[in-house]
DSSP file (Angstrom, degrees, kcal/mol; ACC not computed):
  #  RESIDUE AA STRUCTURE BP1 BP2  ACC     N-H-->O    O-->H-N    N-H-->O    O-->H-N    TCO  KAPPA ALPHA  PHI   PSI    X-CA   Y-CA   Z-CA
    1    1 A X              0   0    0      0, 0.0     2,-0.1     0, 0.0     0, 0.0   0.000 360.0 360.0 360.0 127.7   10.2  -37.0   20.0
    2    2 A X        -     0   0    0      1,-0.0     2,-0.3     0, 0.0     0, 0.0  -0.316 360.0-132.6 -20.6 123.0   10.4  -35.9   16.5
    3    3 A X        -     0   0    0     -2,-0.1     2,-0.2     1,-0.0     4,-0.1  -0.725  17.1-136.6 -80.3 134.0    8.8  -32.5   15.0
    4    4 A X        -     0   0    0     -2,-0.3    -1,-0.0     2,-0.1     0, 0.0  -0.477  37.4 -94.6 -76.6 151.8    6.8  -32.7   11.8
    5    5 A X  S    S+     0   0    0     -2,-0.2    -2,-0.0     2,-0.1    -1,-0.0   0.886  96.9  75.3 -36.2 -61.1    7.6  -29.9    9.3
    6    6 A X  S    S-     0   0    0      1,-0.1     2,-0.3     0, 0.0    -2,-0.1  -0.122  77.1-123.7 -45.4 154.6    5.0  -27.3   10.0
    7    7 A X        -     0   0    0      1,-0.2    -1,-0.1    -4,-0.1    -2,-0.1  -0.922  33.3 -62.7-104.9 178.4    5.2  -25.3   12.8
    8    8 A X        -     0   0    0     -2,-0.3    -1,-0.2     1,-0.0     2,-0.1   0.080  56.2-120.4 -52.5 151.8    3.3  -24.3   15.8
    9    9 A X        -     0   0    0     -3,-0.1     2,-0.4     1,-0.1     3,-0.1  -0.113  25.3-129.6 -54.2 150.2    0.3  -22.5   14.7
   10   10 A X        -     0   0    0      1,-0.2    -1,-0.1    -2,-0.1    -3,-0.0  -0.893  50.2 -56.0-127.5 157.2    0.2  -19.0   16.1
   11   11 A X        +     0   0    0     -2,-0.4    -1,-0.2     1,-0.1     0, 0.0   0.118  51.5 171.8 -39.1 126.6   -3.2  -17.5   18.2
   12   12 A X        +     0   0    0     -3,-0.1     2,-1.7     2,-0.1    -1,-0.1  -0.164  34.2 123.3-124.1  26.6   -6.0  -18.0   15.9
   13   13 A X        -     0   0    0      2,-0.0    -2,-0.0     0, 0.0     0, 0.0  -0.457  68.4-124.8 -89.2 119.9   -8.8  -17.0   18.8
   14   14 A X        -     0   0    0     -2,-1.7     2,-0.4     1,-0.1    -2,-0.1  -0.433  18.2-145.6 -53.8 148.4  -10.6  -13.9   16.8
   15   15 A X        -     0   0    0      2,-0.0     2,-0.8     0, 0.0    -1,-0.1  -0.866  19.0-126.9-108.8 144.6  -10.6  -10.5   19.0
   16   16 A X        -     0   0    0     -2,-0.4     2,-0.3     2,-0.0    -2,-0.0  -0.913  25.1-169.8-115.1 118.6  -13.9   -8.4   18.4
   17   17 A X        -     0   0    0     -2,-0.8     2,-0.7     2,-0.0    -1,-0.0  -0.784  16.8-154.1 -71.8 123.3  -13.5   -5.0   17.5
   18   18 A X        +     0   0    0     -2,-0.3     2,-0.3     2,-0.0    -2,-0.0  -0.742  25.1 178.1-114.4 100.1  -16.3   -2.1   17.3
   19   19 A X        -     0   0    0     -2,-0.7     2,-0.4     0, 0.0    -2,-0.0  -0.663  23.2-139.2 -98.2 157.5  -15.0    0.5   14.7
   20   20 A X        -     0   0    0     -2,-0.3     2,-0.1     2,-0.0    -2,-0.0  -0.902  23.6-160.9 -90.9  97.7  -17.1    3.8   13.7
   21   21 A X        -     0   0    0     -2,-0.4     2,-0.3     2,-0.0     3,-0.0  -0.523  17.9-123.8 -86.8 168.5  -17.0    4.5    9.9
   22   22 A X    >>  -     0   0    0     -2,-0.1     4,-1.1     1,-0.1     3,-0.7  -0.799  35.2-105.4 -76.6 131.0  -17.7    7.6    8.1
   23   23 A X  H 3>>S+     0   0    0     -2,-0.3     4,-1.9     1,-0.2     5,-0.6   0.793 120.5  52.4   0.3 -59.0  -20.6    7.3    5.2
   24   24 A X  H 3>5S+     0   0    0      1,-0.2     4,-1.5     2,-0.2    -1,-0.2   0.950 107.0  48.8 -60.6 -46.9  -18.0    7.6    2.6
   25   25 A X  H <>5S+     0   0    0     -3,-0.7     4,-1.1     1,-0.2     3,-0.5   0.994 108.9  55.3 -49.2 -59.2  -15.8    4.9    3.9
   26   26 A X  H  X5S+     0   0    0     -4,-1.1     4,-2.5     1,-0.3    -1,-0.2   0.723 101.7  53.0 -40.6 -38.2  -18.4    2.8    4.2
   27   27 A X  H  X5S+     0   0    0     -4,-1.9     4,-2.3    -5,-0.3     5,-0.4   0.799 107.4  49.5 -74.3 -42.0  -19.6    2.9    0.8
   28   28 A X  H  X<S+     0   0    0     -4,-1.5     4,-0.6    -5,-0.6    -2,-0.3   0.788 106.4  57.9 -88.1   6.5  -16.6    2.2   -0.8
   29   29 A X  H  X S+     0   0    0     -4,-1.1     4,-3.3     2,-0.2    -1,-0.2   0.807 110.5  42.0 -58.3 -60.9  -16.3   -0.7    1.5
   30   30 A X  H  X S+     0   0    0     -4,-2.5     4,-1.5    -5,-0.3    -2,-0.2   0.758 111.4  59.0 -76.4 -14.3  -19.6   -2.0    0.2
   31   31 A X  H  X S+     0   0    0     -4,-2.3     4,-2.9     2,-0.2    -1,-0.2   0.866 110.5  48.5 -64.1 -50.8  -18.3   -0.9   -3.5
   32   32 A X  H  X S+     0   0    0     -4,-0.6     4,-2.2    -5,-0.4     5,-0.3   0.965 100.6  55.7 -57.5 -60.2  -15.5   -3.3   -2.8
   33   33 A X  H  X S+     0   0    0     -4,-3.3     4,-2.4     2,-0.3     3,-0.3   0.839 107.6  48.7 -27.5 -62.5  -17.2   -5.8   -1.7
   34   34 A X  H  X S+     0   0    0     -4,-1.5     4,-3.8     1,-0.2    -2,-0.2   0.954 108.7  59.9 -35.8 -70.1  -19.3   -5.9   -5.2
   35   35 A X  H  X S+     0   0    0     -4,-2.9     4,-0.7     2,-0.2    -2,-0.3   0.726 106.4  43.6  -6.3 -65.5  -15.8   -5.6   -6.7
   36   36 A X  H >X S+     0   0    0     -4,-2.2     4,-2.1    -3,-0.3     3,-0.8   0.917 111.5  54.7 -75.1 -69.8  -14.9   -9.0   -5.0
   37   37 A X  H 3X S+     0   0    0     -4,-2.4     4,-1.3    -5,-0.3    -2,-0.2   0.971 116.0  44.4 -34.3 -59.6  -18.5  -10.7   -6.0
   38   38 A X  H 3< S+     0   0    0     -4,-3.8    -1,-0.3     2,-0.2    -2,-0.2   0.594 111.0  47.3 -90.7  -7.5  -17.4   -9.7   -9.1
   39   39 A X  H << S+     0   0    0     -3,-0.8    -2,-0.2    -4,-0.7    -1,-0.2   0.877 130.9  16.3 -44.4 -82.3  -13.8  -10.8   -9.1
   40   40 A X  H  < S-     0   0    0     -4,-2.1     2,-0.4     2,-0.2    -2,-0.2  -0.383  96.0-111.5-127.5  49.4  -14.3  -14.3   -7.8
   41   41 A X  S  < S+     0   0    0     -4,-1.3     2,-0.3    -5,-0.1    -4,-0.1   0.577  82.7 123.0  60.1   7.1  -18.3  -15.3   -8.1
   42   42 A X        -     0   0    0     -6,-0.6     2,-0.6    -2,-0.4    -2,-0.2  -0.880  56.1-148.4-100.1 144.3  -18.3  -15.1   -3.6
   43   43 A X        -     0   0    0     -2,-0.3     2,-0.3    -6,-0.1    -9,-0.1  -0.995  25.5-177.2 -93.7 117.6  -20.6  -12.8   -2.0
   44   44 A X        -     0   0    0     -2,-0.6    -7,-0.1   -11,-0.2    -8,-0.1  -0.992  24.8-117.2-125.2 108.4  -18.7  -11.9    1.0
   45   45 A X    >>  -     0   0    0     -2,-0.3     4,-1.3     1,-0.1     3,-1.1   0.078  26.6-117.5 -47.6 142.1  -20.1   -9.5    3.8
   46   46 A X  H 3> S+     0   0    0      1,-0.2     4,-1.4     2,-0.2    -1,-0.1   0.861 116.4  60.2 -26.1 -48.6  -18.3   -6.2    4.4
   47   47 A X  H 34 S+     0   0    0      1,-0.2    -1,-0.2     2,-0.2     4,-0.1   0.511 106.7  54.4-101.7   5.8  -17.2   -7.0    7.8
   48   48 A X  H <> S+     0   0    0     -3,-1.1     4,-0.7     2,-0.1    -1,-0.2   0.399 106.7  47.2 -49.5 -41.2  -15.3  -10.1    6.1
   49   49 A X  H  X S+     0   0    0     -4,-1.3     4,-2.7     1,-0.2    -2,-0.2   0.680  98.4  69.3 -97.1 -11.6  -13.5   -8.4    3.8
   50   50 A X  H  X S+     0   0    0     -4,-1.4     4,-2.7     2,-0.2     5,-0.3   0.978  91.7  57.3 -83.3 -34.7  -12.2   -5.7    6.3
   51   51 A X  H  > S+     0   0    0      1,-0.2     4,-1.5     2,-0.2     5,-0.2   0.943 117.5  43.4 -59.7 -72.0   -9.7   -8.1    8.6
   52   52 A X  H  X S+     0   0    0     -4,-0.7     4,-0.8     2,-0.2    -1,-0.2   0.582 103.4  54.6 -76.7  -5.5   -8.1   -8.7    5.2
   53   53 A X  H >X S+     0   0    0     -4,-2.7     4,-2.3     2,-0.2     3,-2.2   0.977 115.6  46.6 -59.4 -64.6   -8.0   -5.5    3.5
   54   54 A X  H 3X S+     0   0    0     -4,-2.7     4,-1.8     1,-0.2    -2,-0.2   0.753 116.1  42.3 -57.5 -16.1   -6.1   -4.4    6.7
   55   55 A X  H 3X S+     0   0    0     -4,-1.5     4,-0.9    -5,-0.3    -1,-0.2   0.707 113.1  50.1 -73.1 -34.8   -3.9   -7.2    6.8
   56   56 A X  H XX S+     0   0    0     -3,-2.2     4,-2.3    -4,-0.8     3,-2.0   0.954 115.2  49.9 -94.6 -57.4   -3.4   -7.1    2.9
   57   57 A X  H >X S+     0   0    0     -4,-2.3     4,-1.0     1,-0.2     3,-0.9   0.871 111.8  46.5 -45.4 -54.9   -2.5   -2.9    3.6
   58   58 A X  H 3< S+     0   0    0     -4,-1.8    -1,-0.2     1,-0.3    -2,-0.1   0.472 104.3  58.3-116.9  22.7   -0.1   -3.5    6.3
   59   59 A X  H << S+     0   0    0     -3,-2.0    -1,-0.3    -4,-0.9    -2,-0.2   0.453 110.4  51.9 -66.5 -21.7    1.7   -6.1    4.5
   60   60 A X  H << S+     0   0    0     -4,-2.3     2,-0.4    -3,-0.9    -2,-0.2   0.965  79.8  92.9 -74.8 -61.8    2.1   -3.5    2.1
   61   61 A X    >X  -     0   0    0     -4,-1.0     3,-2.0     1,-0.1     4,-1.4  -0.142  54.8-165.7  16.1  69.0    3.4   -0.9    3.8
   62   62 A X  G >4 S+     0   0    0     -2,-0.4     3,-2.6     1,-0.4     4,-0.3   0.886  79.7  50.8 -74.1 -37.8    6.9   -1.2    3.5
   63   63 A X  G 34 S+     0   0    0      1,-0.3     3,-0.4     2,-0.2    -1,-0.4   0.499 106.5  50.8 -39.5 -14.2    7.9    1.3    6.2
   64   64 A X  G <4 S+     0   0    0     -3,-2.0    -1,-0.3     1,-0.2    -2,-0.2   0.235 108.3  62.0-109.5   0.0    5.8    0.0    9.1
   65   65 A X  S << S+     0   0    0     -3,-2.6    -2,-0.2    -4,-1.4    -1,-0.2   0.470 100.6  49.5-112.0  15.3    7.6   -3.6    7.9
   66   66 A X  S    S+     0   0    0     -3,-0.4    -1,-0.1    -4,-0.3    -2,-0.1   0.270  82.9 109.4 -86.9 -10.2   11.2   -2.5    8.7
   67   67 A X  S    S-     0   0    0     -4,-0.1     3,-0.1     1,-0.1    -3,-0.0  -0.477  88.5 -99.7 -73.5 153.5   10.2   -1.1   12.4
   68   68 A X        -     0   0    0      1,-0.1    -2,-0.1    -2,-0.1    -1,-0.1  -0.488  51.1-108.3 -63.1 131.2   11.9   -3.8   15.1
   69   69 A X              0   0    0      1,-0.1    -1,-0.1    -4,-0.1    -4,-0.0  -0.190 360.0 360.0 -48.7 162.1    9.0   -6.0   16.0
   70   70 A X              0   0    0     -3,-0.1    -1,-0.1    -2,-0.0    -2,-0.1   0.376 360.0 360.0-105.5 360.0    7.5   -5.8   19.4
């Protein structure tokens, strides 16, 4: 059988995390958020934006993206 182009899909099942922030983060979280509203015309909760702030940060990162994958 033939393969289409794409390939498999990798685990998309969300895992639920319970973090504690400090006051300060948190505010500039919610600062951000506005920031984003005001970017691109979505209101988007905090606790939306955070999977892709870290994701955007530790695409950045270029040391932690030369360590050997696990």
């Amino acid at each position: 059988m033939s393969r289409v182009k794409l390939s498999r899909l990798p685990e998309r099942t969300p895992i639920r995390i319970s973090v504690h922030l400090l006051p300060d983060l948190h505010i500039r979280l919610e600062q951000y958020a506005v920031a984003y509203e005001e970017s691109y015309g979505e209101k988007i909760a905090v606790a939306e934006l955070i999977p892709a702030i870290i994701d955007a940060f530790l695409q950045s990162d270029r040391d932690f993206s030369r360590r050997p994958k696990v």
